[in-house]
N, C-alpha and C positions, 0 to 999 in steps of 0.2 A: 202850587209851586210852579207857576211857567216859567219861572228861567230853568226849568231843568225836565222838566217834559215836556219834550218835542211832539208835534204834531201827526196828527195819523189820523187815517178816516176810521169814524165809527157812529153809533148811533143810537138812538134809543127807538127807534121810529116803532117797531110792531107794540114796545109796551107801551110808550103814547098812547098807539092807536084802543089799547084795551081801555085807557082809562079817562079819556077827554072829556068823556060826560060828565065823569066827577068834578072835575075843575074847569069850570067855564070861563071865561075872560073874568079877572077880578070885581068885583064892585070898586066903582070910585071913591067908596068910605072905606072899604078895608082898611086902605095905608093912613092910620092919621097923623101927620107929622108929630103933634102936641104929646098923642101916647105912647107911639114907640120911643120918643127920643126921651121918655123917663121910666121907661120899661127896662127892670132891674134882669130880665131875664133875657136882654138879645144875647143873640149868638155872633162874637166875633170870631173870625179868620184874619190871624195877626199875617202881617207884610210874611211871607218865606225869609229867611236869611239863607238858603239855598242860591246857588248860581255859579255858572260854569265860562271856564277860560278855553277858546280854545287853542291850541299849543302845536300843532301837527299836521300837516293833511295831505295824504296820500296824494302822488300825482300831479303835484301845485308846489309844494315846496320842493327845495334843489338839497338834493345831498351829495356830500365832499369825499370822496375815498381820499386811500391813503398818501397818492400821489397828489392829491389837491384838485383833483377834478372832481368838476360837477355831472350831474344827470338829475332828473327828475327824481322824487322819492317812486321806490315802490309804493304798492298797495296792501289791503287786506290785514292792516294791523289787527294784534290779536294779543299775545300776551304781552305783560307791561311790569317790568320794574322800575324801582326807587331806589337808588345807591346813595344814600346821606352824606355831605360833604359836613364831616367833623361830628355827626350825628344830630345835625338838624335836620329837622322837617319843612322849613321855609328855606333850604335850598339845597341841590343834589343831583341827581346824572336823573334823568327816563331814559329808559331799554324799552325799546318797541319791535316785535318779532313781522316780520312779513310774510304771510303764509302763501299767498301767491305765487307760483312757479313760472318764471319767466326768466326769456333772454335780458342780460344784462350788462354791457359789453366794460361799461364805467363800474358797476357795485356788483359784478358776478354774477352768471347765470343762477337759475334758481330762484329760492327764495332767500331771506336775508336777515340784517338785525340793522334800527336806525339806535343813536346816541345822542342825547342833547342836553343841555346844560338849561335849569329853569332854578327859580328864583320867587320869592313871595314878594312883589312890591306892595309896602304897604303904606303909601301912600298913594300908591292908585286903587288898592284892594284889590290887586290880581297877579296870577300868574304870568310870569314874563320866559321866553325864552336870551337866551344868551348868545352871543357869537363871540369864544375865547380863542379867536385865532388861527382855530381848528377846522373851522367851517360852523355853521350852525347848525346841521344836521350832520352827523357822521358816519360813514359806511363801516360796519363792521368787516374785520376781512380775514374770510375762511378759505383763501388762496390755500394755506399751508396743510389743511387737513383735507382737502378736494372738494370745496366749496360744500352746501348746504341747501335745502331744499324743504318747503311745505313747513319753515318756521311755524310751529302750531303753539301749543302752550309752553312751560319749562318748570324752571324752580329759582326763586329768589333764597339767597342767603344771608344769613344773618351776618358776615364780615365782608361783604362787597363784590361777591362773585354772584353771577349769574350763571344758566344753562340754556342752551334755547333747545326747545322737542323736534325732531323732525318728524312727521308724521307720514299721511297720505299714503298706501301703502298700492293704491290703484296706481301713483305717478311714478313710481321706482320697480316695476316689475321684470324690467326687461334693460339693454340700454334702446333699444328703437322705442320703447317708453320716452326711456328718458330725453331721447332729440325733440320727439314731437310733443313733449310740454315746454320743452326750450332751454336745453342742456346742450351748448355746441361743442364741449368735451367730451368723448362717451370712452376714451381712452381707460386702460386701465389703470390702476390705481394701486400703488404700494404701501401696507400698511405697514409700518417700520415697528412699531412695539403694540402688546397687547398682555395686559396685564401684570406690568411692570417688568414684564420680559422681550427682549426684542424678537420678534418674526420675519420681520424683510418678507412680508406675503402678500403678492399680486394674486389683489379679486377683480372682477368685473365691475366696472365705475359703479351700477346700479346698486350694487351688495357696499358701497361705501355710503347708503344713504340709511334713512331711519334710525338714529342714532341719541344720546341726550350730549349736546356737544357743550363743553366748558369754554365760557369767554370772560376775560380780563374788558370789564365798560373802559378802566381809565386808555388802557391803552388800544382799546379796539380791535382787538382781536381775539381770534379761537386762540384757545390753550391746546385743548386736543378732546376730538372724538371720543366718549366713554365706552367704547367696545364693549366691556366687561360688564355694562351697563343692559346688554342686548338691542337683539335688532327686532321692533318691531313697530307698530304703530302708536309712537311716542307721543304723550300727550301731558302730562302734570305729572307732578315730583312733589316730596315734602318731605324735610331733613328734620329730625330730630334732633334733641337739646344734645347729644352727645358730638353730634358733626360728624358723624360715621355712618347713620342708620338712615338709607333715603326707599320713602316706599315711593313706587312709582306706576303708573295707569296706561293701561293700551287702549286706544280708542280703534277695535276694533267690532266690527257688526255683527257676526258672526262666531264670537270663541272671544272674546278679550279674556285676558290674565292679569290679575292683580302680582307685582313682583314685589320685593325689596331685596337692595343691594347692600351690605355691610361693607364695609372700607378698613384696611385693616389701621387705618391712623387717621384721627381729626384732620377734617379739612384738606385732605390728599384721597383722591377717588380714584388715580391713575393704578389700585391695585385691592383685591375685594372677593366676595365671594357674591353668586348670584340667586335669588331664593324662588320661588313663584309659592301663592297661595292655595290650600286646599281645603276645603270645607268638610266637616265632619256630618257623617251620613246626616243624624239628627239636625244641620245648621248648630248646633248649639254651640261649635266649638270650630278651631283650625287648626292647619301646622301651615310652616314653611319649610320648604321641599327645595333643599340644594340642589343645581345647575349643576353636570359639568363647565371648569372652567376652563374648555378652548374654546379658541376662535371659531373655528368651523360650529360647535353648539350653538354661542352667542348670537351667529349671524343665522340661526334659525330657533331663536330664544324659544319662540311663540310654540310651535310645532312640536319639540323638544319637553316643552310645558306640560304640553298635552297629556304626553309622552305617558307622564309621572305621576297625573290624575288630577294635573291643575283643576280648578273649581274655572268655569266659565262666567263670563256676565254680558250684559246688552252693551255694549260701547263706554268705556270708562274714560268720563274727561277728567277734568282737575282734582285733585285731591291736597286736603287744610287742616292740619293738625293743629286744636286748642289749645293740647298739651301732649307729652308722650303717650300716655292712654288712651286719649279719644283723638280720633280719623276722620273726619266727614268725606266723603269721594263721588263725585258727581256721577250717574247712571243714566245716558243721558237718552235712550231707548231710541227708537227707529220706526215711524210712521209708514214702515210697509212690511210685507211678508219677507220675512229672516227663517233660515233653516239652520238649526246646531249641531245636523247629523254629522256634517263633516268630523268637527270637532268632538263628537262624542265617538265615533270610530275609532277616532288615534289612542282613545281611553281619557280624556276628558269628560270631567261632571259638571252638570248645570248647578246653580246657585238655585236653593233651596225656593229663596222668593221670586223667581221665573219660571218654576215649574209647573203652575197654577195657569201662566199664559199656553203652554201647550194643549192644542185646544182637541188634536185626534183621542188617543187613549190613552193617554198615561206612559205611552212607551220611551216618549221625549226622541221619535224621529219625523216628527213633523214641523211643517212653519209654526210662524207664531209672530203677531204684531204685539210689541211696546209702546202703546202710542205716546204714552208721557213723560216716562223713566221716571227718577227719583231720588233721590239722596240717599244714601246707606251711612252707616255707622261703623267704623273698625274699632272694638275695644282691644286693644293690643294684649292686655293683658289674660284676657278670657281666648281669642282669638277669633270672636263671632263678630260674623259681619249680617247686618241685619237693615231694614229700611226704617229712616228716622224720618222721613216726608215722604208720601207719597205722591206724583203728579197727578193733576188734574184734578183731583178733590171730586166731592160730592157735587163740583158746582159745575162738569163739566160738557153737560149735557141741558143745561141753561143757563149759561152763561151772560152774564150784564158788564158793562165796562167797569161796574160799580163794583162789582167783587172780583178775588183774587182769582188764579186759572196758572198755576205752576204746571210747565211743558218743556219738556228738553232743556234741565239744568246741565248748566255746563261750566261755566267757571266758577268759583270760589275764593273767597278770599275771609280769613276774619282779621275782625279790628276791636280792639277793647277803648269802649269810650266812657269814661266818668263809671268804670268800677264794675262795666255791665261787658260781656263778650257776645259781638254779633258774627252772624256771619254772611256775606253778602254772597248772594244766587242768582247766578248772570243767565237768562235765555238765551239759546241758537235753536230758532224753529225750524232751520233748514235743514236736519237729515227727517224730521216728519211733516213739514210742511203745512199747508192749508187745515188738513185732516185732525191735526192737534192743534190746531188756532182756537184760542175763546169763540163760542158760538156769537155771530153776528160782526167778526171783524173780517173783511173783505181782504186784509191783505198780510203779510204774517207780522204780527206784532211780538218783536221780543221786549221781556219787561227784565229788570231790574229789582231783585225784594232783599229786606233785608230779617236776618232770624234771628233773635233772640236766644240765644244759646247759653246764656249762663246757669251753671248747674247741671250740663249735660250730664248722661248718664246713660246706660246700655239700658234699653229698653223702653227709653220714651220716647215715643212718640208725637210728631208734630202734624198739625192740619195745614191747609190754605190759609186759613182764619186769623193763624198767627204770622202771617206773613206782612211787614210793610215794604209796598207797591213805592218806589221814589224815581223811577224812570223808567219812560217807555221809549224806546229806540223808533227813529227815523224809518220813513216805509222800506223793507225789502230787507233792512241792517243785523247783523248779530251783535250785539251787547254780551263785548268780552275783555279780558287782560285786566279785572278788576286790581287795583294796588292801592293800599292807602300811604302816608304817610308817617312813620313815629307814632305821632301822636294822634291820629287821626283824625286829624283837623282837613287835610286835602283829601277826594280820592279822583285818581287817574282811571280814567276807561277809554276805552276803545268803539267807535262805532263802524263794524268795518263789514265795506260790502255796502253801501247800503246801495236803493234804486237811483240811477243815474239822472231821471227827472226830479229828483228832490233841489229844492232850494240851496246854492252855497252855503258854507260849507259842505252841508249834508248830499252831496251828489259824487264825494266822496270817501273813502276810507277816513278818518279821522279820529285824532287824540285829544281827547279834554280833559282837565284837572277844573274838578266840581268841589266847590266849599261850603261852609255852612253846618256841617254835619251833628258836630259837638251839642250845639244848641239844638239842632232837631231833632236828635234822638233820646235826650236829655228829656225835651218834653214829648216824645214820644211812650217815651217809660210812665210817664206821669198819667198821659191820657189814658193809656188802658188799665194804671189801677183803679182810676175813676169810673172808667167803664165796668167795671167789677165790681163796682162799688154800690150796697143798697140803696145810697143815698139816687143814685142815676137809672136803675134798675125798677123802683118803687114809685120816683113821680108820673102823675097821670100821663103827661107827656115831654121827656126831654128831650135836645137835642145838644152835641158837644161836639165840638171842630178836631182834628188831628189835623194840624200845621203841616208835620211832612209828607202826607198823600193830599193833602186839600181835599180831606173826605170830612162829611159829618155824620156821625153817630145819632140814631134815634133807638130810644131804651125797650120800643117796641115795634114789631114789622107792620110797616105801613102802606099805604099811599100815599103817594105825596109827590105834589108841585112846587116848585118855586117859579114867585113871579118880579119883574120889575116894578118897582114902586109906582110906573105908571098903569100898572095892571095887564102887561105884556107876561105871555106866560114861557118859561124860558125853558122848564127841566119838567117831564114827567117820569113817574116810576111807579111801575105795585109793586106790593108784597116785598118791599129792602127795608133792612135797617142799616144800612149804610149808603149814602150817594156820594158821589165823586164830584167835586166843582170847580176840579182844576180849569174847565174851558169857559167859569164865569169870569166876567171881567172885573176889578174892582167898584166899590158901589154898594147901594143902598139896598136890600131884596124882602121878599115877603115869603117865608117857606109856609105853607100850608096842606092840613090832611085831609085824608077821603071824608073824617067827619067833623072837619070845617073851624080845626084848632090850630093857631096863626101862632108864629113868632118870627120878630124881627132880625135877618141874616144880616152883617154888615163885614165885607170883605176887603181886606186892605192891602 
C-alpha cells in the first residue's frame, strides 16, 4: 500500500546477514517465463485502493479569525472531527485541535481549534477543501471563556457539537508558567456561572485552563468551559446513547483517574454531577464515587479523587464506546521511572494490572516503568476494568518490521464497515521514546493498527497477531485524531509533530483524509479466514497476500528470499511466516525457501 505508508528508515540487514548462504544470487533458469506465466499457483498483490488527500498543514496554510484576518495555521494537530452537512459522509466541517502552546496575536494565545469545509470530489477521486467566504481555514475563538491551551484530544458528538481537552498540566502550573509558554494575559479571570449557578469568581488565569471546553464548528466558537467537568489533565471523552453519560480520561503519569460526568438533561452539560472511578480490591468489580459539586473541588478534581480512593492508572488517553456496555480506553504507559507514592498517600489505589510492574516488594511505594501500555476494557455493566491488548506482545524483544510491536496506544476511534466493528489504535511513542520502539528501528516509528472487535466481550483477550498494520507515520510524527466518516468510507488523521527534515508535506504538522477502506477491510476479513483455514494450513507450502498491509502469509515459518526475475535478490528473512513488501516496487518476483520451493510473486 504506498500511497499510504510513508517512508521511515529500517532494515533487515543482521537477519540477511544470518541467512545469505541460503540464497545465493538466483540461477538464470530459476525464472522461466513459459512456467510461471501458466502457474496456477502465483501469488498476486492486487493494486491498494488505499490512498490519501492531503487537506491541512500546519504552518503553510493561512487561517481567518473572526475579524477576517489572516496568520499562519498553528501546529501539532491532534484530535479531529467530522460534523456531517445533512448527514453525509462526502461532505462536512473537519475540527482540528492544536495542541501546541504559543503566542498568537491574530487566533489567540495558546493553543487552539482550526474549521474547514471539505467535500468528496468525485470526479477527481479526492478530497477537496472549500473556501465558503469564511476563509478556508477558520480560527476557532475562545476570547469569551479566556482563551485555551494544550488542545489535546476531546469528544465528537453525535448531533454536531464538539469539545476540545485541554491538557498539559506541566504548562498551566503557575501563571509565570503560563507567559513563558506564551500566554501574554496572565490577568485574572472571572468565572461568571458554574454549574448552572452563577458565581462571578475570580481565579488565577492558570486555574482557568485544563478544562473539556464546548464549541459550536458552525459558528466558531466556545460555548463555555465545562467546569463541572473537572480540572485536570484532559484528554478523551465518550458520550453514551443517552446524551447525558460522558466518561472521560486523564492523561496523567503519575495517578490518572478515570471520571464520568452525568448531565442532568440530553445534550445540555452546562449542569451534572461528577463521578471518578474505583476498583474493587479483587479488580473484579467497581463503583463510581461522587464529587463534591463546587468550584473549588472541581478545580482540584484529581487530588480530591484521590481523596475518595479513586483507583489510579499509567496515563489514560482516548477512550471508544462500541456500545453502552463496552469502553475500550487507551493506557498509554511511560518509558521511564514513574512513582505513585504521591498519589497512593492521599489514599489512592493502583489498578489491579499495574501492580505486577512494582518491582521493590509489593508495598506499591516504589518506581515502576510501563514501557508499552495497553488497551483496557470498561464493561459498564459489571464495573471491571481489565486489559483487552497488551503492548508490546511476545514480539518485543525481536522485533522484525514484518511483525506487529503495539507501543504507547493512544488514540481510538471505532468504525463499523460491511457489518464487522473495528477499532483503529493510533501510536504516540514520545512519552517512551526509543526504549519502546520495535527492535532495529533507529528512529521512533508510530504505527497505525486496526482491531477487530466484533463480539467484544469482558474478558477476551487480544494479541499483536491480531492487529492490522495500515500506516506507519513519518520520521519523528505521532499518528493521532483518528475520525472516520458515516459510513466509513473516508478516515481523517493527523501526522503531527513530525521531524522538520522530512520531505513536504511531512516537515510539518499535517491533516489527511485516507480512502479505500471499505474494500480493504472487506477483504481483509476474507484473508484471515483463509488463513485459518486447513485448506492454507495443510499444503506443503503456501503463500497468500493481505492487500491492506502488503504482507504475505506463508502457512509455515520459514526462510525465505525474494528475488527479481533477473536473479537480483531483494528481501531476506528467517524463521517469519509473514513478510511485509510494502517497499517492493510493482513487478514480476521470485519468492523462494531455505529448502529451495519457488513461487511466482506478481505485484500490481
Amino acid at each position: 500500500m504506498k500511497k499510504v505508508i510513508f517512508t521511515m528508515s529500517c532494515a533487515l540487514t543482521a537477519l540477511a546477514a544470518q541467512a545469505q548462504s541460503v540464497f545465493p544470487t538466483l540461477d538464470a533458469n530459476i525464472y522461466d517465463p513459459a512456467k510461471f506465466a501458466t502457474d496456477p499457483n502465483e501469488v498476486v498483490i492486487p493494486a491498494s485502493p488505499l490512498k490519501y488527500d492531503v487537506l491541512f498543514v500546519g504552518g503553510v496554510d493561512e487561517v481567518t479569525n473572526k475579524d477576517g484576518q489572516k496568520a499562519l495555521a498553528k501546529e501539532w494537530q491532534d484530535f479531529t472531527g467530522y460534523v456531517a452537512i445533512n448527514g453525509r459522509s462526502d461532505s462536512g466541517y473537519v475540527i482540528v485541535n492544536h495542541e501546541r502552546v504559543q503566542t498568537d496575536a491574530v487566533n489567540g494565545d495558546g493553543g487552539g481549534m482550526t474549521v474547514f469545509t471539505v467535500y468528496y470530489n468525485q470526479s477527481k477521486q479526492a478530497w477537496e477543501v472549500i473556501d465558503d467566504n469564511k476563509g478556508k481555514f477558520r480560527n476557532v475563538d475562545f476570547s469569551e471563556v479566556g482563551g485555551t491551551g494544550a488542545n489535546c484530544g476531546g469528544i465528537q458528538t453525535s448531533w454536531g457539537k464538539v469539545f476540545t481537552a485541554e491538557e498539559w498540566g506541566s504548562a498551566f502550573g503557575s501563571n509565570a508558567i503560563l507567559a513563558a509558554q506564551g500566554i501574554t494575559d496572565t490577568s485574572n479571570f472571572t468565572i461568571k456561572t458554574f454549574n448552572g449557578t452563577a458565581v462571578n469568581q475570580s481565579v488565577p488565569k492558570y486555574m482557568n485552563y485544563q478544562y473539556m471546553v464546548e464549541v459550536d464548528v458552525k459558528a466558531c466558537k466556545a460555548i463555555r468551559k465545562n467546569y463541572n467537568m473537572g480540572r485536570y489533565d484532559h484528554e478523551g471523552g465518550w458520550i453514551a446513547s443517552d446524551r447525558r453519560t460522558v466518561y472521560l480520561t486523564d492523561d496523567y503519569s503519575v495517578g490518572a483517574v478515570l471520571f464520568k460526568f452525568v448531565a442532568e438533561n440530553a445534550e445540555d452539560f452546562s449542569k451534572g454531577q461528577l463521578y471518578c472511578y474505583k476498583q474493587s480490591a479483587d479488580g473484579m468489580t467497581g463503583e463510581w464515587i461522587a464529587l463534591n459539586m463546587d468550584l473549588n473541588t472541581m478545580m482540584n478534581a484529581r487530588e480530591e479523587a484521590w481523596k475518595l480512593g479513586a483507583t489510579t492508572f499509567m496515563r489514560l488517553e482516548w477512550i471508544e464506546g462500541i456500545s453502552d456496555d463496552i469502553i475500550f480506553i487507551a493506557e498509554t504507559g511511560r518509558g521511564k521511572s514513574q512513582s505513585v507514592k504521591p498519589a497512593l498517600l492521599k489514599g489512592a489505589t493502583l489498578a489491579q494490572h499495574l501492580i505486577h510492574l512494582d518491582v521493590a516488594d509489593g508495598k506499591l511505594d516504589s518506581s515502576f516503568t510501563d514501557m508499552y501500555g495497553r488497551v483496557l476494557r470498561l464493561n459498564v455493566n459489571t464495573g471491571k476494568v481489565e486489559t483487552a491488548i497488551e503492548g508490546g506482545g511476545n514480539l518485543k524483544n525481536n522485533y522484525t518490521p514484518t511483525n506487529n510491536h503495539l507501543s504507547s496506544p493512544d488514540g481510538l476511534t471505532a468504525v463499523t464497515i460491511d457489518g464487522r466493528v473495528y477499532l483503529s489504535i493510533q501510536e504516540d511513542m514520545n512519552p517512551s521514546g526509543l526504549p519502546a520502539n520495535p527492535k532495529h528501528f533507529t528512529n521512533v516509528a508510530c504505527e497505525n493498527y486496526m482491531l477487530d472487535v466484533t463480539g467484544d466481550h469482558e474478558g477476551k483477550v487480544y494479541s499483536v497477531s491480531d492487529l492490522q498494520r495500515f500506516l506507519i507515520g513519518p520520521k519523528g510524527c505521532e499518528v493521532t485524531g483518528g475520525r472516520f466518516t458515516p459510513d466509513g468510507g473516508t478516515y481523517f488523521i493527523n501526522i503531527q509533530h513530525p521531524s522538520t527534515s522530512n520531505n513536504a508535506p511531512f516537515n510539518h504538522s499535517v491533516t489527511i483524509a485516507v480512502t479505500g477502506y471499505k474494500t480493504i477491510f472487506n477483504e481483509s476479513f476474507k484473508t484471515q479466514q483463509f488463513l485459518n483455514s486447513d485448506e492454507f494450513k495443510n499444503a506443503e507450502f503456501s503463500v497468500y497476500p493481505n492487500p491492506a498491509s502488503r504482507e504475505i502469509h506463508f502457512n509455515k515459518v520459514v526462510d525465505v528470499a525474494i528475488y527479481s526475475v533477473d536473479g537480483k535478490r531483494m528481501k531476506v528473512a528467517r524463521d517469519v511466516q509473514t513478510l511485509d513488501i510494502a517497499d517492493l516496487n510493482t513487478g514480476t518476483y521470485v519468492i523462494k525457501t531455505g529448502n529451495g520451493l519457488t513461487k511466482k510473486l506478481v505485484i500490481k
